[in-house]
C-alpha positions in Angstrom: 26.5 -0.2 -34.3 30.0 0.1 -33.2 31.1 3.8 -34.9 29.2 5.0 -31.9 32.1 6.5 -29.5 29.8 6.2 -26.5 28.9 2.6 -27.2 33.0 1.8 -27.7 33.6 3.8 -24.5 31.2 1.6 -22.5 32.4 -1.9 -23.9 35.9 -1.0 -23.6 35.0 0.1 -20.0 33.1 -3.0 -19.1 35.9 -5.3 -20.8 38.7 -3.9 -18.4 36.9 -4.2 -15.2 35.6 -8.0 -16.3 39.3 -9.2 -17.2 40.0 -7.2 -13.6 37.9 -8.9 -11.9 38.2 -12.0 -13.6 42.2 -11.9 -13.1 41.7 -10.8 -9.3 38.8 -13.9 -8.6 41.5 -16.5 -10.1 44.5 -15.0 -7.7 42.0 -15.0 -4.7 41.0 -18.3 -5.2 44.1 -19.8 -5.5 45.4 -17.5 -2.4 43.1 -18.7 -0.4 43.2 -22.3 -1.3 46.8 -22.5 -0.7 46.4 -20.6 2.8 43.5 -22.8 3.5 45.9 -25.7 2.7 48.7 -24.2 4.7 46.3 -23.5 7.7 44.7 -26.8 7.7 48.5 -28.6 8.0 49.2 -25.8 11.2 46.6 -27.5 12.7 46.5 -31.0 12.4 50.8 -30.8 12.9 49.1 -29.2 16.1 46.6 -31.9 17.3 49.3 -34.7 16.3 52.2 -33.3 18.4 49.1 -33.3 21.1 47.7 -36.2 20.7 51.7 -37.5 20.5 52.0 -35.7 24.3 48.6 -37.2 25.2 49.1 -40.3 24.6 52.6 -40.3 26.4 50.8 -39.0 29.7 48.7 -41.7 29.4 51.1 -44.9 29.0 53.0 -42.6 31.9 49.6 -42.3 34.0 48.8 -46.1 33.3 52.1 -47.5 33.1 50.8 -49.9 29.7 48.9 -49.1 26.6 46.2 -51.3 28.1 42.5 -49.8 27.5 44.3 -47.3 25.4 41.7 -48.2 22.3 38.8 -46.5 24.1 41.3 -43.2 23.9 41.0 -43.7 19.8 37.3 -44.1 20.4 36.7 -40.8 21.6 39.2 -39.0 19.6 37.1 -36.5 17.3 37.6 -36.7 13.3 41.5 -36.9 12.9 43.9 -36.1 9.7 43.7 -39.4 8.8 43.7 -43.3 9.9 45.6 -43.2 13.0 47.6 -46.1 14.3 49.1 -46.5 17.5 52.0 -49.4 18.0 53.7 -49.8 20.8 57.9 -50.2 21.5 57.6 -54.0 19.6 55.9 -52.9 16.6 52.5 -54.5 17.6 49.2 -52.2 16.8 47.3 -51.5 20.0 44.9 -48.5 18.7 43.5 -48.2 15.7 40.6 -45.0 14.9 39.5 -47.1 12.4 35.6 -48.5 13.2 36.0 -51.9 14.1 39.5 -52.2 14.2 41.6 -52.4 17.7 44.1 -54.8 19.0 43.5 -58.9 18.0 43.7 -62.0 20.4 47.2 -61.8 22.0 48.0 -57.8 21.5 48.3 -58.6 18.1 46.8 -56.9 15.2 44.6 -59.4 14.1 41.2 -59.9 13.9 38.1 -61.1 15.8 38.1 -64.7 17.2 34.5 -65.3 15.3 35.5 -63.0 12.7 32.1 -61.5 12.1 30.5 -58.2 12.0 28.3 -58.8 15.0 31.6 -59.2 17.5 33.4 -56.0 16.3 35.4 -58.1 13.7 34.9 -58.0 10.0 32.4 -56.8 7.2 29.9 -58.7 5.4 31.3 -57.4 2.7 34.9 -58.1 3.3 36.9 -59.8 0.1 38.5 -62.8 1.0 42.2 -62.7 -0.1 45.5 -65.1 0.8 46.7 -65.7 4.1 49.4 -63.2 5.6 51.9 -62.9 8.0 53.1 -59.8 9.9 51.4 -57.5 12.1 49.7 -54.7 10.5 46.3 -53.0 11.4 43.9 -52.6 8.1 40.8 -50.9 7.1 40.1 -47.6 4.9 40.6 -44.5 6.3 42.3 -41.5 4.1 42.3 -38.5 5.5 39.1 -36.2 7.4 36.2 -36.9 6.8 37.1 -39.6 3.8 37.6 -42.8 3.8 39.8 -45.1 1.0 43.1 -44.6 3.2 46.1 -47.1 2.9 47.0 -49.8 4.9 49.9 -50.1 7.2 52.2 -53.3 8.0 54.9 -53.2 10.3 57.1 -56.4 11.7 56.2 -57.8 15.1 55.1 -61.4 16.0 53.7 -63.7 13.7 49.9 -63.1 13.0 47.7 -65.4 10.7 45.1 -63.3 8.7 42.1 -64.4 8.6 40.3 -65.7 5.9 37.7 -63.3 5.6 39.7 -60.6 3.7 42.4 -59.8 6.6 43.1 -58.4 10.1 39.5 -57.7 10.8 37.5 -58.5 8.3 38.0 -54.8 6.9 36.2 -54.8 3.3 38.5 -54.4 0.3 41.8 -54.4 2.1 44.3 -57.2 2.2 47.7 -57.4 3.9 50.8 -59.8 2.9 54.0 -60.0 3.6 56.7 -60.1 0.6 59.8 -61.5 1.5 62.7 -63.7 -0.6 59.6 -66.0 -2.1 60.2 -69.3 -3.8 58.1 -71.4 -6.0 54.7 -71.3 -6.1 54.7 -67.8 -4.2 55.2 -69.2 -0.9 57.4 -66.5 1.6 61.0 -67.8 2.6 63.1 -67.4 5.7 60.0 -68.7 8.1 56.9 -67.5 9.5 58.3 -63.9 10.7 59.7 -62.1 7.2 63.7 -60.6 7.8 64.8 -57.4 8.2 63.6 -56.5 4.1 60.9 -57.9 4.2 58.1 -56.3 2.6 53.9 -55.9 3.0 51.5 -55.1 0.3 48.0 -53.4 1.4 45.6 -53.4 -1.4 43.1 -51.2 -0.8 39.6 -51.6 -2.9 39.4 -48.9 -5.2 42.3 -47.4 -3.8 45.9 -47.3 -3.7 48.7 -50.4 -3.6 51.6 -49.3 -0.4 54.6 -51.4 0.1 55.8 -51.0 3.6 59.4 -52.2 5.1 60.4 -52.1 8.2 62.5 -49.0 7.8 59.1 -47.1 5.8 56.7 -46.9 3.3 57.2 -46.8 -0.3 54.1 -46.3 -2.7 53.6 -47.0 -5.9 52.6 -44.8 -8.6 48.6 -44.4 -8.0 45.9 -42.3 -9.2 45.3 -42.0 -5.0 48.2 -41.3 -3.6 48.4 -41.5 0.3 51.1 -40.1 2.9 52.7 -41.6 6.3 53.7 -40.5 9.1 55.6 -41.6 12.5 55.3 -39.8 15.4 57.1 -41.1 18.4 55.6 -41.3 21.6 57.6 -40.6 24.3 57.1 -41.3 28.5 59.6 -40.0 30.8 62.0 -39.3 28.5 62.0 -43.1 26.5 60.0 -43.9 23.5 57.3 -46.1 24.3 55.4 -46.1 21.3 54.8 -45.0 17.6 51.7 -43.1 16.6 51.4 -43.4 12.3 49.1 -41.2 10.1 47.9 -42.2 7.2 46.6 -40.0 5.0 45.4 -38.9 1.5 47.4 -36.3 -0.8 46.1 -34.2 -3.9 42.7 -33.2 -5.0 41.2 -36.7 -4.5 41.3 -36.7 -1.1 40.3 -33.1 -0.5 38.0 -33.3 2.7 34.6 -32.4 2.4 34.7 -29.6 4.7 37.1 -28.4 2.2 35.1 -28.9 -0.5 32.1 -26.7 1.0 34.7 -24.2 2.1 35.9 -23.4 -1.1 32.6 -23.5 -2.7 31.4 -21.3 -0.9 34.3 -18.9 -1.5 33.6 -19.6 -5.3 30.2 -18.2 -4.6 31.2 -15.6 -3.0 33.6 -14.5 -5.6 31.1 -15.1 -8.5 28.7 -12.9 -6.7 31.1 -9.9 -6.0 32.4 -10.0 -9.4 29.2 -10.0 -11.0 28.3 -7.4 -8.7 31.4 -5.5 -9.5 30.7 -5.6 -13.1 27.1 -4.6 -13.2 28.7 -1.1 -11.1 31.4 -0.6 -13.9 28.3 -1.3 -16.4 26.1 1.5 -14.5 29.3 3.7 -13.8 30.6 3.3 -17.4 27.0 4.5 -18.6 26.8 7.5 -16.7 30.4 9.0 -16.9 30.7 7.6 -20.9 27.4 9.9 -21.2 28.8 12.7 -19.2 32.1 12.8 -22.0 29.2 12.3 -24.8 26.7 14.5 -24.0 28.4 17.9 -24.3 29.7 16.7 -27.7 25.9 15.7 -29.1 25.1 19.4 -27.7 28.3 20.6 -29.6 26.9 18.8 -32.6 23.8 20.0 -32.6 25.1 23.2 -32.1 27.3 22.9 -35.2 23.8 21.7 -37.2 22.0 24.7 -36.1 25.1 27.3 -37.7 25.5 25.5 -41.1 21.9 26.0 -41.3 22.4 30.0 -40.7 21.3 30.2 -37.2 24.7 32.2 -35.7 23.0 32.9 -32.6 22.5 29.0 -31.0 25.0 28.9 -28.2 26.1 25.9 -26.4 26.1 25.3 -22.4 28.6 23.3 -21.7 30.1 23.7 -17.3 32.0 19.9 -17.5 34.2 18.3 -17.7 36.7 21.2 -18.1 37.9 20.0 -21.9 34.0 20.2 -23.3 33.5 23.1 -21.6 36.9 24.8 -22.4 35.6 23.4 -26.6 32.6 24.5 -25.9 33.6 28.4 -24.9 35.7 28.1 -28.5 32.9 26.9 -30.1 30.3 29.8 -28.7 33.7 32.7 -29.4 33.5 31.3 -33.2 29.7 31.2 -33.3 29.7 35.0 -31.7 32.6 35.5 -34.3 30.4 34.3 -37.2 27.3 36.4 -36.0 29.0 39.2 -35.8 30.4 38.8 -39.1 27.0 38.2 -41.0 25.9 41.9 -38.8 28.7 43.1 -40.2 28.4 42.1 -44.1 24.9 43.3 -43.9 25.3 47.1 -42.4 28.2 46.9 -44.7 26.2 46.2 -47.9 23.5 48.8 -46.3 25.9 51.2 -45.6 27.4 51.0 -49.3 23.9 51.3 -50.8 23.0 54.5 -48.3 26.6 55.8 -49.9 25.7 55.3 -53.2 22.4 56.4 -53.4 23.0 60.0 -52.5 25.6 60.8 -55.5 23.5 58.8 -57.6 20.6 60.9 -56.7 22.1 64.2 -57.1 23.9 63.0 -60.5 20.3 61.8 -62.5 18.6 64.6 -60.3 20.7 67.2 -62.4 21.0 65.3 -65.4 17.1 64.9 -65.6 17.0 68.8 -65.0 19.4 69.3 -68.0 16.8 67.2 -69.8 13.7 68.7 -69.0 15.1 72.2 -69.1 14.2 72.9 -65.3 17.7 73.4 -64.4 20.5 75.5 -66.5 23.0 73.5 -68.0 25.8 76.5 -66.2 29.4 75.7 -64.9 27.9 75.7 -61.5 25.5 72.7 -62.4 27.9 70.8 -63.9 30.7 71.2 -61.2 28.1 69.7 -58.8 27.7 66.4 -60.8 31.7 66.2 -60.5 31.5 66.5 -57.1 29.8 63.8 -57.0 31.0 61.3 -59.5 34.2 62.0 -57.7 33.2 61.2 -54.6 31.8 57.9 -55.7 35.1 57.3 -57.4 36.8 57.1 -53.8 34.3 55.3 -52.3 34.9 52.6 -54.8 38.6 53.1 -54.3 38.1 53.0 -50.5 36.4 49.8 -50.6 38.8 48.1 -52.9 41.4 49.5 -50.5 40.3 48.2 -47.7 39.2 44.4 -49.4 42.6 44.4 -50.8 43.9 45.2 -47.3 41.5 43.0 -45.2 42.7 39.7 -47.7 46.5 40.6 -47.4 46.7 41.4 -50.9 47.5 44.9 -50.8 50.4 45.9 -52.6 53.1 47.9 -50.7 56.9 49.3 -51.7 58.1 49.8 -48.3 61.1 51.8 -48.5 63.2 53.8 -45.7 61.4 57.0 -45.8 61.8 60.1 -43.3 58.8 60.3 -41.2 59.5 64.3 -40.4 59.0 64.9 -44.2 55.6 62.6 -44.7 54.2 64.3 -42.0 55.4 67.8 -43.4 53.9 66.8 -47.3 50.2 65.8 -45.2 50.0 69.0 -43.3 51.2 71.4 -46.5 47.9 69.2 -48.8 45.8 70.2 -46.2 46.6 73.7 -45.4 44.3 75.2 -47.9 41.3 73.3 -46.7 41.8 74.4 -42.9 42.7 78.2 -44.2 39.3 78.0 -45.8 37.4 76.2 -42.8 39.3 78.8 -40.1 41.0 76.2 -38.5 45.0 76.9 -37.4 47.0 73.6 -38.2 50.2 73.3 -36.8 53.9 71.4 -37.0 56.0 69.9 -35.2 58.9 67.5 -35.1 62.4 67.5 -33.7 65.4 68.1 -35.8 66.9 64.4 -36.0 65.2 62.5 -38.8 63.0 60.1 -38.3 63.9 56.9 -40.4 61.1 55.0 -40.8 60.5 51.3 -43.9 57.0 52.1 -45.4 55.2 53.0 -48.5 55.5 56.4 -49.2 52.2 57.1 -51.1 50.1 54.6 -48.2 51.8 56.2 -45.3 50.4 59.5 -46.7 47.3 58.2 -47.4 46.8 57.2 -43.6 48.0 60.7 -42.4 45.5 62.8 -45.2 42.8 60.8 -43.5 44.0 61.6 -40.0 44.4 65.2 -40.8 41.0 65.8 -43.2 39.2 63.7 -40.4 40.9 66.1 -37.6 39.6 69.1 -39.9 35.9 68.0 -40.1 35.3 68.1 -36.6 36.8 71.3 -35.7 35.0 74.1 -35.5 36.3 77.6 -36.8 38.6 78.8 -34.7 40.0 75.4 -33.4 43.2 73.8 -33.9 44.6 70.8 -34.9 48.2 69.9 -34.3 50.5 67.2 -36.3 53.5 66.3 -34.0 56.3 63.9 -35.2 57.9 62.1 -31.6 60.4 59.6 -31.5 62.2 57.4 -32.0 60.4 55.5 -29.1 59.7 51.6 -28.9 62.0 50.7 -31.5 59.5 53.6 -34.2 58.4 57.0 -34.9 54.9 57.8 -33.3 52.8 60.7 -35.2 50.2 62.2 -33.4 46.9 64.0 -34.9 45.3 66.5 -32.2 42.3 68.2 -32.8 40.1 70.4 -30.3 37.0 69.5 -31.8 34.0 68.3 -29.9 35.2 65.1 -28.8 34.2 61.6 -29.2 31.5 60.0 -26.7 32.6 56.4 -24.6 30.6 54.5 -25.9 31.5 55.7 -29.5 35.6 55.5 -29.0 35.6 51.6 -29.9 33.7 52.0 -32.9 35.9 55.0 -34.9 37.0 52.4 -36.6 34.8 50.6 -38.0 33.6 50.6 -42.1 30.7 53.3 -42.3 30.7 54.6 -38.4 29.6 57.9 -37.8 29.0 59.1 -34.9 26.8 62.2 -36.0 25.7 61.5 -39.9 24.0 64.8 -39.4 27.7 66.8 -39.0 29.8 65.1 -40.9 28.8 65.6 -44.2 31.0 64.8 -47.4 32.9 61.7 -46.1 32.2 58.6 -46.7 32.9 56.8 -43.5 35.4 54.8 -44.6 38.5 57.2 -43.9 39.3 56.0 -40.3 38.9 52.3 -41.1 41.1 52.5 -44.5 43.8 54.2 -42.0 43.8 51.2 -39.7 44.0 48.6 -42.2 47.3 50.8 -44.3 48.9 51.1 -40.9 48.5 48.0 -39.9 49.5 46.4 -43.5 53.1 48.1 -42.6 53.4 46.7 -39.3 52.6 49.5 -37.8 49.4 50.8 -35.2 46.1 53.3 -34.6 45.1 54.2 -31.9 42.7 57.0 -30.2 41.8 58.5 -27.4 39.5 61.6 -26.5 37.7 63.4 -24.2 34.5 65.1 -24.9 33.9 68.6 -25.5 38.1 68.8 -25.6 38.9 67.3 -28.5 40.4 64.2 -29.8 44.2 62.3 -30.9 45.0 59.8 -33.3 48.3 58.5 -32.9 49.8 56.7 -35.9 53.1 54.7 -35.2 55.6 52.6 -37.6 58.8 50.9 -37.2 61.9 52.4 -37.4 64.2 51.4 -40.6 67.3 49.4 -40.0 70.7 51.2 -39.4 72.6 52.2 -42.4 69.2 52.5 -44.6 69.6 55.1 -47.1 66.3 57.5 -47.3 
């Protein structure tokens, strides 16, 4: 299943974009938990340092802290338990329900110390009698309760023995000072400067407070204070302490939703995002796959034989720039296989005519309908010689076509090739009543070929220039150079000119362009000249214009200085 490119393309696709967006959900989470976190401490440092100011105005405004506890009952949900003592240490406000300043203006409970009077619980846990001043009662941080306890020194308070200051379920408050036997404090009622309070919360943490602070024990809760002075016209009159929770466990419940919701949120876009990059990897993996199936099928269709299929490939630019190669090679190939099969046609049209004339006169011998004269016999000649050079044109032009053509290129003088081509074909155009002319300059023309393939190409030139130049015409053999680093030879005839549309094909293996007047070649004489000259490094070339005659124009390299010829 998985040697399928397309299928590969699409999971490797999907996998990046699902570890992106994986990777991106976990760094926006934690961002915006941490600037959540960050935010949330702006503002309740905020509403402290107000409240702090508040507070101030008031004990300014009322000249005591009397009444201030109905200032902590309207206070909306805080950062925490908040505790308000005064210059001497002694708790006056507490946002704790049921909690508030005891008998006196100390901390202590309710005279009846029950539920029904604003004092304790029914559920509070009885625990030893302490001393000090300290408020009590859970309250950890917004919206959560299980906060610390607080004890500070002031004037000596008796807990009560419902479970402490107020009854408060699950907390107690005691003072640790020097202690002697059986547990009992030392130094008096009121503990000295070191001594020390344990709150025990229920469920919750164990704080040991001092006069100077609060340190707290290793917990699985952890809780945090803090001491904000309050301060009216220009003296401290007062302390406002937070108590709050730290770490995961005391996370608020706002919180909680908040980031749930941004959980959610991220979930949904993610999964969102990857079903895209699933729909997006499907359409632009098929859009890379598609032209190659065409390509494929394409390549099917030409193993089988069929040279014409073509593809149609427009994009992306690399398919189609394969798939213009691929239709060149199929166009290649088709014109190949046209090729092979007017070649083999062409041969057997060729052969068939000597043939015919050979066991046409032979059988005439035979049957004694034709004389067996001189004039009989030279006509089967003719013939077996002309089918001698077409098989030597063919094997020629094979051998030339494979690169296996044998050449000794030596330095030869191109003036005296081209003199040897014209002299061979003098009688023929004395005979036809064409005038062939000569010409080259006086400077050899040093030129590296093979002497006998070099006049092979010219003979050709020449005997073709001769066949289509009517008595009275003239064909012209003019040596030129050196030019271009060679020696050019041109073959001009004033015969009647070869036709446009004709010019490209001169060329090629069996071409005639009028069967009917060119009688006694086998159309092979042009095409064996291009493949010699070409074998040498040289070119062929023509040009003509109807009705004034045509030029071939054969030309070689020249040979190195200092070859001999």
């Amino acid at each position: 299943m998985f040697r399928s490119m397309r299928l590969r393309l699409i999971l490797a696709f999907v996998v990046v974009v699902g570890v992106a967006v994986g990777v991106a959900e976990i760094i926006a989470e934690r961002t915006a938990r941490n600037e959540f976190d960050a935010y949330v401490s702006r503002v309740d440092a905020a509403y402290l340092e107000t409240l702090a100011g508040k507070l101030g105005d008031y004990y300014a405004a009322n000249g005591s802290w009397r009444e201030v506890e109905s200032v902590f009952q309207t206070l909306p949900q805080a950062p925490g338990r908040l505790q308000l003592l005064d210059s001497s240490g002694n708790v006056v406000g507490d946002s704790s329900p049921g909690r508030g300043p005891g008998p006196g203006g100390s901390p202590g409970g309710p005279s009846d110390g029950g539920p029904d009077q604003g004092g304790g619980d029914a559920s509070a846990t009885p625990t030893p009698a302490a001393t000090g001043s300290a408020p009590d009662g859970p309250q950890g941080g917004p919206g959560q309760s299980g906060g610390g306890d607080v004890a500070t020194p002031g004037p000596a308070a008796t807990a009560s023995p419902s479970g402490g200051p107020g009854g408060v379920p699950g907390g107690a408050i005691s003072t640790l000072g020097p202690r002697g036997p059986n547990n009992a404090p030392q130094g008096g009622e009121q503990g000295g400067q070191n001594d020390l309070a344990v709150a025990q919360i229920a469920g919750g943490p164990r704080l040991l407070i001092a006069s100077s602070g609060i340190a707290a024990e290793a917990t699985p809760t952890p809780q945090s204070v803090q001491r904000i002075p309050v301060y009216a016209n220009g003296q401290q009159v007062g302390t406002l302490v937070v108590v709050s929770g730290t770490g995961a466990a005391a996370q608020s419940t706002f919180g909680d939703r908040f980031f749930d919701r941004v959980r959610l949120g991220l979930i949904v876009g993610g999964g969102a995002a990857l079903l895209l990059a699933i729909i997006l990897a499907v359409v632009l993996v098929d859009g890379v796959t598609r032209p190659l199936r065409r390509l494929a099928e394409g390549v099917r269709r030409i193993a089988a034989g069929d040279f014409s299929e073509r593809v149609a490939v427009t994009s992306p630019s690399e398919a189609a720039e394969l798939a213009r190669s691929f239709n060149r090679m199929a166009e290649s190939l088709e014109q190949d296989r046209e090729t092979r099969h007017r070649l083999l046609s062409d041969i057997v049209h060729e052969l068939r005519t000597p043939l015919s004339v050979i066991q046409g006169t032979a059988q005439g011998f035979l049957d004694g309908v034709i004389p067996a004269d001189t004039e009989h016999a030279s006509l089967i000649r003719d013939e077996a010689s002309l089918l001698s050079k077409l098989v030597t044109d063919l094997r020629d032009i094979a051998l030339a076509e494979a690169g296996e053509l044998r050449l000794e290129q030596e330095p030869q003088n191109m003036s005296d090739l081209a003199r040897q081509a014209v002299a061979a074909a003098s009688v023929r155009a004395g005979e036809k009543g064409v005038s062939l002319e000569f010409q080259t300059p006086s400077d050899a023309m040093p030129v590296t070929v093979d002497r006998d393939r070099t006049l092979q190409v010219l003979g050709n030139l020449v005997d073709n220039a001769l066949r289509h130049t009517p008595a009275g015409g003239k064909v012209t053999v003019s040596v030129r150079g050196p030019l271009d680093g060679g020696v050019a030879v041109d073959v001009t005839d004033t015969g009647e000119g070869i036709a446009p549309e004709h010019l490209p094909h001169v060329f090629e293996r069996f071409y005639r362009i009028d069967p009917a007047r060119s009688p006694g070649g086998t159309g092979l004489g042009l095409a064996i000249a291009k493949q010699l000259t070409e074998a040498q490094g040289g070119t062929l070339s023509a040009k003509s214009e109807p009705g004034r005659g045509s030029s071939f124009t054969v030309a070689l390299p020249l040979a190195p200085l200092g070859a001999g010829m």
